[in-house]
C-alpha positions in Angstrom: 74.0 105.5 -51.4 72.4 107.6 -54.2 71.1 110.2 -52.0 74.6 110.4 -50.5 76.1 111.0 -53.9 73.9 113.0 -55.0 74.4 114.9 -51.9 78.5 115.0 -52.6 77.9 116.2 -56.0 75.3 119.0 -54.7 78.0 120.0 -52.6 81.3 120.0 -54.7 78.9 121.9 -57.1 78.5 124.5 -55.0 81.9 124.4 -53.9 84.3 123.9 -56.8 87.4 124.8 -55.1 86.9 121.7 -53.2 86.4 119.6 -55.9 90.8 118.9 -56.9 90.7 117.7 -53.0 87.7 115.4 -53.8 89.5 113.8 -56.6 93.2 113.3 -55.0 91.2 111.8 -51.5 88.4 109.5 -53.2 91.3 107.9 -55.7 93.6 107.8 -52.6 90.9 105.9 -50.5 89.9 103.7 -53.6 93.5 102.6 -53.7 93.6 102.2 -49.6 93.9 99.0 -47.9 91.0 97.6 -46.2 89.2 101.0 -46.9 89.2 100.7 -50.9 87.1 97.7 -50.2 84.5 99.1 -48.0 84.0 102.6 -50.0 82.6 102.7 -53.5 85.4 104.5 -55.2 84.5 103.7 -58.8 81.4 105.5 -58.1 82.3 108.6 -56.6 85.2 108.9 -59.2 83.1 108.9 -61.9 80.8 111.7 -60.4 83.9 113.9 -59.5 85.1 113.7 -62.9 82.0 114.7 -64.6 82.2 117.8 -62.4 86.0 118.4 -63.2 85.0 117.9 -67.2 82.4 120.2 -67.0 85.2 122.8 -66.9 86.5 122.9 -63.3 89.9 121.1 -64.5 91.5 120.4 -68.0 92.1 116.6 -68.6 95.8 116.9 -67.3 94.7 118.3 -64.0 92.1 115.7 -63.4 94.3 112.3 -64.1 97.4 114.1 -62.3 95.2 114.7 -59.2 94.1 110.7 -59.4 97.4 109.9 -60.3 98.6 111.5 -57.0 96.0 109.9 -55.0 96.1 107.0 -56.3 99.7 106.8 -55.7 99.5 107.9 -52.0 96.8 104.8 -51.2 99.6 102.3 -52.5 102.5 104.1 -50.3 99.9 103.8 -47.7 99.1 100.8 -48.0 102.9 99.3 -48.7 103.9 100.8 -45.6 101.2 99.2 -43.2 101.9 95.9 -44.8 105.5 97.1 -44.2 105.0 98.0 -40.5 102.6 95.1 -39.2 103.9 92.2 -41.7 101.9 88.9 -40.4 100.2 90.6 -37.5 97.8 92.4 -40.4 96.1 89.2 -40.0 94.9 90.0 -36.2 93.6 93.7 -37.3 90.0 94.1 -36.4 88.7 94.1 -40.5 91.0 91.8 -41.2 90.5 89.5 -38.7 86.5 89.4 -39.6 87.1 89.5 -43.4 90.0 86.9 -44.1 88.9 86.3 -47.4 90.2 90.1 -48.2 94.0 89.4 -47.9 93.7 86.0 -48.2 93.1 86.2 -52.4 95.7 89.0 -52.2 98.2 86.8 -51.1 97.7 83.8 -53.3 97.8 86.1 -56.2 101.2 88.0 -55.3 102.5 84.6 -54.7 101.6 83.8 -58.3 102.1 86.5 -60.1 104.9 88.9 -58.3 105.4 92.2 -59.7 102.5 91.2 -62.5 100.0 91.2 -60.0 100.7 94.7 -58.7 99.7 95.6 -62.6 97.2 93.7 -63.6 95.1 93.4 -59.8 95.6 97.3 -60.1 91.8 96.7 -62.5 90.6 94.0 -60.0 88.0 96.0 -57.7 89.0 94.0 -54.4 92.4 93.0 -55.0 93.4 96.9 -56.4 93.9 98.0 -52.0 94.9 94.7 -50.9 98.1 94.3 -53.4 100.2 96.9 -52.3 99.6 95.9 -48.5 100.4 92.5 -48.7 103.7 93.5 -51.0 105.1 95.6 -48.2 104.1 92.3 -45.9 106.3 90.0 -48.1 109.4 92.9 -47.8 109.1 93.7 -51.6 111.9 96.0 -52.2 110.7 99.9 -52.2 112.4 100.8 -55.1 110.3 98.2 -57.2 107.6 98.7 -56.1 107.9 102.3 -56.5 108.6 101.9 -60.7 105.7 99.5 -60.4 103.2 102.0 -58.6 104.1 104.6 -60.9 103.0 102.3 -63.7 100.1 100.7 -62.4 98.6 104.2 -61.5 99.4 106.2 -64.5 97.5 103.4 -66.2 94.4 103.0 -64.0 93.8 106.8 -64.2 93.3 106.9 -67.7 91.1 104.1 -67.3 88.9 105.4 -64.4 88.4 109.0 -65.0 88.8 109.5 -68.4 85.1 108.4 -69.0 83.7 111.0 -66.1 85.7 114.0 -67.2 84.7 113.2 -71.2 80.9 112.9 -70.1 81.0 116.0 -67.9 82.9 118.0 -71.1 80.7 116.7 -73.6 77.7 117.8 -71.3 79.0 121.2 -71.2 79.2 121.9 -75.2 76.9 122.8 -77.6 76.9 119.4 -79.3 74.7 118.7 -82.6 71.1 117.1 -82.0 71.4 113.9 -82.1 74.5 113.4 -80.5 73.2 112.1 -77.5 70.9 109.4 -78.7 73.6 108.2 -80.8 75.9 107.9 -78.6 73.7 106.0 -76.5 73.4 103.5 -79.2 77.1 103.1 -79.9 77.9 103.0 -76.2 74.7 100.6 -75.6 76.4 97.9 -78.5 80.0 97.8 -77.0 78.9 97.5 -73.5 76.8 94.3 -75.0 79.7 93.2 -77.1 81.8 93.4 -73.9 79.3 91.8 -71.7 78.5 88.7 -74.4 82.7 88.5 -74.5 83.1 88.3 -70.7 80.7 85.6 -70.5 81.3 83.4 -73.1 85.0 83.9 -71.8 84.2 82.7 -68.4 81.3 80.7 -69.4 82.4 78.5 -72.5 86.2 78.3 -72.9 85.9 76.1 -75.8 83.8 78.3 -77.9 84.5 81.6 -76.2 86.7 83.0 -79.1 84.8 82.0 -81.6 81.4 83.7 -80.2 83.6 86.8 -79.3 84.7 86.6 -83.4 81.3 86.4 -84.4 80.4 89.4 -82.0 82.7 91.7 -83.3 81.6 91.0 -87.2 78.3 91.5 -86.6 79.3 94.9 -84.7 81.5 95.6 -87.0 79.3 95.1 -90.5 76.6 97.7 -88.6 79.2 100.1 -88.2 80.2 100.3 -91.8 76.1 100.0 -92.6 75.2 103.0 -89.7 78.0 105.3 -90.3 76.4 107.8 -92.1 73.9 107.6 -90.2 76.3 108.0 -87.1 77.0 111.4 -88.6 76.3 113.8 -85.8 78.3 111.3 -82.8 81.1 111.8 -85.4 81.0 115.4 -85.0 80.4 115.7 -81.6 83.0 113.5 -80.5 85.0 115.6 -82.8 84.4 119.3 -81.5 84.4 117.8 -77.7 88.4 116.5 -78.5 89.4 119.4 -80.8 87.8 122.1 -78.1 90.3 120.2 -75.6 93.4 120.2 -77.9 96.7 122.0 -76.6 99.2 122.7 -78.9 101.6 122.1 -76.0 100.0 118.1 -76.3 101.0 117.7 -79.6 104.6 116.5 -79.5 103.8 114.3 -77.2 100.4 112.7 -79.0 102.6 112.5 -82.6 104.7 110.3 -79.9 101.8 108.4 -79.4 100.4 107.9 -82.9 103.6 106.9 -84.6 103.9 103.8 -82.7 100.7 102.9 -84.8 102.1 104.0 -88.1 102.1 101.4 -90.7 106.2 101.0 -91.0 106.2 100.6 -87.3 103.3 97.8 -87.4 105.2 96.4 -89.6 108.7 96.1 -88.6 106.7 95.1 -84.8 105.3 92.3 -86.2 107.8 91.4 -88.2 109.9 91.0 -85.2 107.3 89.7 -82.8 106.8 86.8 -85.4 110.3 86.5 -85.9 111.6 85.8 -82.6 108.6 83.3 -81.9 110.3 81.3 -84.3 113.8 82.0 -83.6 112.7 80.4 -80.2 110.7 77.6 -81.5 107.1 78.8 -80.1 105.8 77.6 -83.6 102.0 77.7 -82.6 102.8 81.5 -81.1 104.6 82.4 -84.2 101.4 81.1 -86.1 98.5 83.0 -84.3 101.0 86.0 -84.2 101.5 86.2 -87.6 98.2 85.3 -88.9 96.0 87.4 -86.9 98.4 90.8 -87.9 98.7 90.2 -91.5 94.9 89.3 -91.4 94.2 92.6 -90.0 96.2 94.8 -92.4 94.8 92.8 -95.3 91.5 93.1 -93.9 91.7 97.2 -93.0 92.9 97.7 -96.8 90.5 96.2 -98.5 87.8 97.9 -96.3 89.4 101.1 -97.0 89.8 100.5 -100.8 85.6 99.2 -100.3 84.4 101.9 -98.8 86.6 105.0 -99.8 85.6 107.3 -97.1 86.8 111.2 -96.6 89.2 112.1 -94.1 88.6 114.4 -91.3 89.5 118.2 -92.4 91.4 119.0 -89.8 95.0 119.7 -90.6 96.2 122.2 -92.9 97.0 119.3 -95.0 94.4 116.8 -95.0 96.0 113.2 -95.6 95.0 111.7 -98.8 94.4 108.2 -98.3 90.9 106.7 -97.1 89.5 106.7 -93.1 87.2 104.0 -92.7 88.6 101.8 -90.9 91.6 103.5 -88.8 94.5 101.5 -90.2 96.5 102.8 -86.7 93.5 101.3 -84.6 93.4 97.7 -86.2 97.1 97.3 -86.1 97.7 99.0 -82.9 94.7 96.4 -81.3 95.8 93.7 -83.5 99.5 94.3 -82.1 98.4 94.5 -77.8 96.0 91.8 -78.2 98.2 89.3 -79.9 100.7 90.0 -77.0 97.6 90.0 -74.2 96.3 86.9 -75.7 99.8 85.2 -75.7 100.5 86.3 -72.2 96.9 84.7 -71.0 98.5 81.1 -71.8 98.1 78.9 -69.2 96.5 81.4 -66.6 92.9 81.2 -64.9 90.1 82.7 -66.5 90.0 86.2 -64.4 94.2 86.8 -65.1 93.4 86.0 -69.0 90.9 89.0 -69.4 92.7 91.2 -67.2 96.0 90.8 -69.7 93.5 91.6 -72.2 92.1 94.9 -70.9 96.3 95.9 -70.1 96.5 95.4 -73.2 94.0 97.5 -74.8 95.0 100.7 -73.2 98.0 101.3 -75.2 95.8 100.4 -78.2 93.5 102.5 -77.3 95.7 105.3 -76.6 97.4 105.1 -79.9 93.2 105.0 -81.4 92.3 108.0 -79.4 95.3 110.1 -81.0 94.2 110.0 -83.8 91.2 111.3 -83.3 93.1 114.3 -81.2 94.9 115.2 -84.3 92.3 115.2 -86.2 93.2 112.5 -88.6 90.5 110.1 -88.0 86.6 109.8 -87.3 85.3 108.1 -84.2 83.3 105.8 -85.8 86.7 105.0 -87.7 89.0 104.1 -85.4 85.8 102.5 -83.6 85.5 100.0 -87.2 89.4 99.5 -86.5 89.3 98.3 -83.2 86.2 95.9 -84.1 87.9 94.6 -87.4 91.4 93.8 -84.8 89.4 91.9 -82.1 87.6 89.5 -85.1 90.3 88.7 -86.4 92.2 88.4 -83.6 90.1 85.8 -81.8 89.1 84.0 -85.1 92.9 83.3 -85.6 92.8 81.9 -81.7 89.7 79.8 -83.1 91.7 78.5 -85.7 95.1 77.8 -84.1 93.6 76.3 -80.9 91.6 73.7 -83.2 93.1 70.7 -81.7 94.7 71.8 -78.6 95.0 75.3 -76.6 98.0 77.8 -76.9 100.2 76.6 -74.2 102.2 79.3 -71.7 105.4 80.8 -73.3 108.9 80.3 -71.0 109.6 83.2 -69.3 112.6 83.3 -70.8 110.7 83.9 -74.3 109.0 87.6 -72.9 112.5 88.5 -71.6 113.6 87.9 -75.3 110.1 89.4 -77.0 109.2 92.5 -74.8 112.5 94.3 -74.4 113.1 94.2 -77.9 109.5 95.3 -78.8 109.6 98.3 -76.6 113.2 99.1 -78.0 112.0 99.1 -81.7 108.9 100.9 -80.4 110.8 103.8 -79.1 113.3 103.7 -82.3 110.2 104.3 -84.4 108.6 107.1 -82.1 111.3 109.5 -81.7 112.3 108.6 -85.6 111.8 111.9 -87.9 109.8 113.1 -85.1 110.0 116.9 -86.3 108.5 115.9 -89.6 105.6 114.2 -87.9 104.7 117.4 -86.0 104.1 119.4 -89.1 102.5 116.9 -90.5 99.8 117.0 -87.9 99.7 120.8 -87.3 95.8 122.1 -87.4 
């Protein structure tokens, strides 16, 4: 397999006007029933994308190209289910592998349209969904708004990572970038791994060692920071190298929804409606974990009083350290991941969790674009969000664990959230975008 990529790569190198057709076909096979399971997609995505960050493609190319592909595996795949209904149980693969669709089936059964989201991030159900929703007769139409979704999410998350490497490879970057981002990539990937298995491992002390995780990460951020100096900068000249004026509107967008009025009025109405509804418990870890993260992300400002970013023509005046966006926006997704997670196995629990830390993590990565934040900042943000986040679970789930919400509750909660959301974004937008000129 390595030779064989290595190979591919060799090739494409040689060949960069190849490379746009690399990206569409691999994320089109990845997302391919029957065929996303055999070939290692993740794989040869991230390798493409290094080449296309390396200054073959801008970022908008690259994730429109997987978005495309990505989007032509699940028509493929809807309309086989489509055509063959139950006889896709006698195909040759199929026939031999019944384990494949059989998993698929149990969890569109559960979930519904939920599953086409969140299995979208599960390796051997992501081909499988779309297949066995055109062999239940989904209708087209939702499964097209739910495609459209599902992808636009899942190529962020895939070849974002490849394309930032491959750029950050091709820029003069200061010394010691490089080692130190190998130490701050090397902590969260054991941060994540020590989550995922106390998770699946120990369900009655997983929150509480992912708490303690996250504190300890989090008090070696603040101590390393300025010692982090040089990953601060490089991470900085890689995003500002990349920045587009035509981007901007649409980033200021992005960042307002993290903006401390909108965090504000969100959890005030998040909390709110939990106990308009009577979800008292809900209402409790809600409201606890966000007002314990905006306490906590002032006083560590106040504590640490760190310099902003000079960026913008007109530097804001209050303190970085920690990215008060970051911890709220985190605090904010998480609550709602963590809430949706009631009730559900292990697997659909973290997967809610990872949906919900790409908007977070979108609203964290804007503010780095404009400029307005260090890495290491929004990095302290996100770490300061998931402690308190899953010490308030701790605490609440003392006696007894969350139980699920109705159904009718998230009809009540999300519409409204995403209606407030949107009030706040395009609110006083023009102001915004002078605000975060450069």
């Amino acid at each position: 397999m390595g030779q064989w990529l290595d190979s591919l790569t060799t090739w494409l190198s040689a060949n960069p006007q190849w490379l746009g057709m690399a990206i569409f076909l691999i994320a089109c096979i990845e997302c391919l029933a029957i065929a996303g399971i055999i070939v290692p997609g993740t794989v040869l995505l991230f390798a493409v994308a290094v080449l296309a960050g390396s200054g073959a493609f801008t970022l908008g190319e690259t994730l429109l190209l997987g978005f495309a592909g990505g989007l032509l595996g699940d028509a493929l795949s809807y309309a086989i289910g489509k055509y063959f209904h139950q006889n896709i149980r006698g195909l040759p693969l199929i026939r031999h592998h019944p384990e494949w669709i059989g998993s698929a089936e149990t969890y569109f059964k559960r979930y519904g349209i939920a599953s086409l989201l969140v299995g979208r991030f599960i390796g051997p159900l992501r081909p499988m969904l779309p297949m066995v929703a055109g062999m239940f007769d989904m209708p087209l139409l939702r499964f097209v708004a739910v495609s459209l979704v599902a992808a636009a999410g899942w190529s962020v998350a895939y070849l974002l990572p490849g394309w930032a490497t491959g750029a950050a490879i091709r820029l003069p970057l200061p010394e010691d970038f490089w080692p130190q981002a190998g130490i701050v990539v090397g902590t969260l990937a054991l941060l994540i791994v020590v989550s995922l298995n106390s998770s699946i491992r120990d369900h009655r002390h997983g929150s509480r060692l992912i708490s303690g995780s996250c504190l300890l990460a989090l008090i070696a951020v603040f101590v390393g920071w300025p010692w982090l100096h040089d990953f601060d900068q490089g991470v900085m000249t890689l995003v500002q190298e990349h920045r587009r004026q035509a981007l901007d509107g649409a980033v200021v967008l992005i960042t307002r929804l993290g903006d401390f009025r909108t965090q504000f009025f969100l959890g005030g109405l998040l909390t709110g409606l939990l106990l308009l509804v009577r979800q008292w418990r809900h209402a409790l870890f809600a409201g606890c974990a966000l007002i314990g993260t905006a306490v906590g992300n002032g006083s560590l400002k106040w504590l640490f009083a760190r310099a902003r970013p000079e960026v913008l023509t007109e530097p804001l005046t209050s303190y970085s350290m920690p990215s008060g966006h970051s911890s709220a926006s985190f605090a904010f997704f998480l609550v709602l991941a963590v809430l949706a997670g009631r009730g559900q196995p292990t697997r659909m629990r973290l997967t809610w969790v990872l949906l919900g830390c790409l908007p977070a993590m979108t609203i964290a990565l804007s503010r780095v674009y404009l400029g307005a934040h260090w890495p290491t900042d929004i990095l302290a943000g996100t770490l300061l969000a998931c402690c308190v986040c899953a010490l308030t679970l701790t605490l609440v789930q003392n006696r007894e664990p969350l139980p699920a919400m109705p159904v009718r509750v998230w009809w009540l909660v999300l519409p409204a959230c995403a209606a407030l959301m949107a009030f706040f974004a395009f609110h006083a937008l023009p102001a915004a975008l002078l605000r975060y000129q450069y």
